[in-house]
C-alpha positions in Angstrom: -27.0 -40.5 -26.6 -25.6 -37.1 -24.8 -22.9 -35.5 -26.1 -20.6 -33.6 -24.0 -19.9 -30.0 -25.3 -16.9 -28.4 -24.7 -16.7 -25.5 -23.3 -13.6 -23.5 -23.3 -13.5 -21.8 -19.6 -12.6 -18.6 -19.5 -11.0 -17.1 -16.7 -12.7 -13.8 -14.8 -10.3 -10.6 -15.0 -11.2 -7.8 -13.3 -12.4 -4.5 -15.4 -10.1 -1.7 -14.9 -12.3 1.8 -15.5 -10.3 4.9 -16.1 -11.6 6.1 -12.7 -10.2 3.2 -10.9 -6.6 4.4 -12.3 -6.9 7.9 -11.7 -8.5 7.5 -8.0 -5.2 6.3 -7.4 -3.5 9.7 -8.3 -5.4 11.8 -6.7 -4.3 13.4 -3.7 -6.1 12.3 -0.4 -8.3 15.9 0.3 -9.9 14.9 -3.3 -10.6 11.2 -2.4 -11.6 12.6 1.1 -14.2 15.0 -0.3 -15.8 12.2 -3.1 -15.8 9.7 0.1 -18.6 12.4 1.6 -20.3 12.7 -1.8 -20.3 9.5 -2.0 -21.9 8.9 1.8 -24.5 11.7 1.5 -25.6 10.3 -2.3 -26.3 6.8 -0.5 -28.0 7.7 2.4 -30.2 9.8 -0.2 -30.7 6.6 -2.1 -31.3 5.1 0.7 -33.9 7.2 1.9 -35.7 7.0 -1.5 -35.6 3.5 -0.9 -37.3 3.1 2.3 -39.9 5.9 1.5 -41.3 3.8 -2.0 -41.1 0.7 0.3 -43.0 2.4 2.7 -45.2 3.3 -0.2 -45.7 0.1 -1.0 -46.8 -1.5 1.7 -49.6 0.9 1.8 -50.7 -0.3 -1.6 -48.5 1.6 -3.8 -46.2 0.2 -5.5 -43.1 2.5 -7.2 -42.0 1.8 -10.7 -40.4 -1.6 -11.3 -37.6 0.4 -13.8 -37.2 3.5 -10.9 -36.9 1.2 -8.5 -34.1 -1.1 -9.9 -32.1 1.6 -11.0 -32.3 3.2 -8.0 -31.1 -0.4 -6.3 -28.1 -0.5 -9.5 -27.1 3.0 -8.0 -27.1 2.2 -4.7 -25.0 -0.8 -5.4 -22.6 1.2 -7.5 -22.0 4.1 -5.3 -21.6 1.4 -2.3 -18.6 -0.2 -4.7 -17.0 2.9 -5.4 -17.2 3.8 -1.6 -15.5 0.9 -0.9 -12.8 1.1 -3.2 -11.9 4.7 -2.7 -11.5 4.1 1.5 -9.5 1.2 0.8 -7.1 3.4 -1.4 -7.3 6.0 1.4 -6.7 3.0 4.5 -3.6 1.6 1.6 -2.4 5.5 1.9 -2.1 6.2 5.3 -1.1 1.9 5.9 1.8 2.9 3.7 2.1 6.4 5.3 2.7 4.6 8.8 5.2 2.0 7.2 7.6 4.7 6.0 7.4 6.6 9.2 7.9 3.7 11.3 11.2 2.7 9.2 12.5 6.3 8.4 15.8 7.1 9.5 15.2 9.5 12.4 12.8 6.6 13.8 15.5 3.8 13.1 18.2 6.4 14.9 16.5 6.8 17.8 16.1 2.9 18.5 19.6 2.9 17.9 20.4 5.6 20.2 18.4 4.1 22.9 19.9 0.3 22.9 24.1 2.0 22.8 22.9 5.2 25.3 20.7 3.4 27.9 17.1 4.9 29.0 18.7 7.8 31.4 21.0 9.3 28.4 18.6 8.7 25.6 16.0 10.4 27.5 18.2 13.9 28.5 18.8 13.8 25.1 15.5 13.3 24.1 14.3 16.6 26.5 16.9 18.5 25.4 16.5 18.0 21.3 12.4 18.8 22.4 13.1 22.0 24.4 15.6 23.4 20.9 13.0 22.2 19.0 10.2 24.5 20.8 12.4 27.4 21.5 13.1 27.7 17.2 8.8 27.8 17.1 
C-alpha cells in the first residue's frame, strides 16, 4: 500500500539582489548608458553564439561548459535588459502622469471650459510671445 507524503508547499517569492534596489535609484543617463552595455554585450554573445554553431555544423563542436555559460550569460544579460527598460518606461509612464495632472496643465483646461476657445487662445499667443521675448 502507497502512502501519501505530505509535502508542505512552499510559496515562490521573488529574489530581490542589491542591484535590483539600487537600479531603482539611479538617475535615468546611468540606466540609459547600462541599457547600451547591456545591448552591445548581447549582441557580442550573440555573435559567439552563432559563430560556434556555425562551427559545429562543420564538424566542430564548442565546449559543452563554454557554451552553456555563454547561453546562462546571455539569459542573464537579456533579464537585466529587461528589467532596467521597464524601470526606465515606469520613469517616464510616471513622468507623463505628473505632467498631465500638474497644475499649469489642470489651469489651462480650466481656463479653456470658463474663457471659450477665442479668449483662451489670445491668451494662449500672448503668454507664448512673453515667453519668447524673456529667451
Amino acid at each position: 500500500m502507497k502512502t501519501k507524503t505530505r509535502r508542505k508547499e512552499r510559496k515562490a517569492r521573488p529574489l530581490v539582489s542589491l542591484g535590483e534596489i539600487l537600479e531603482a535609484s539611479l538617475p535615468r543617463e546611468e540606466l540609459a548608458a547600462q541599457k547600451l552595455v547591456l545591448q552591445a554585450d548581447i549582441i557580442a554573445i550573440d555573435n559567439q553564439l552563432h559563430a560556434a554553431d556555425k562551427r559545429a555544423k562543420a564538424g566542430k563542436p564548442s565546449d559543452a561548459k563554454w557554451l552553456k555559460n555563454a547561453q546562462f550569460a546571455m539569459k542573464r544579460k537579456s533579464e537585466d535588459l529587461d528589467r532596467i527598460s521597464t524601470i526606465l518606461r515606469e520613469r517616464i509612464d510616471a513622468q507623463r502622469h505628473e505632467e498631465r495632472t500638474s497644475i499649469e496643465r489642470c489651469f489651462m483646461v480650466i481656463a479653456l471650459e470658463e474663457l471659450g476657445k477665442e479668449q483662451f487662445q489670445t491668451m494662449y499667443r500672448r503668454a507664448k510671445e512673453a515667453a519668447h521675448e524673456q529667451d
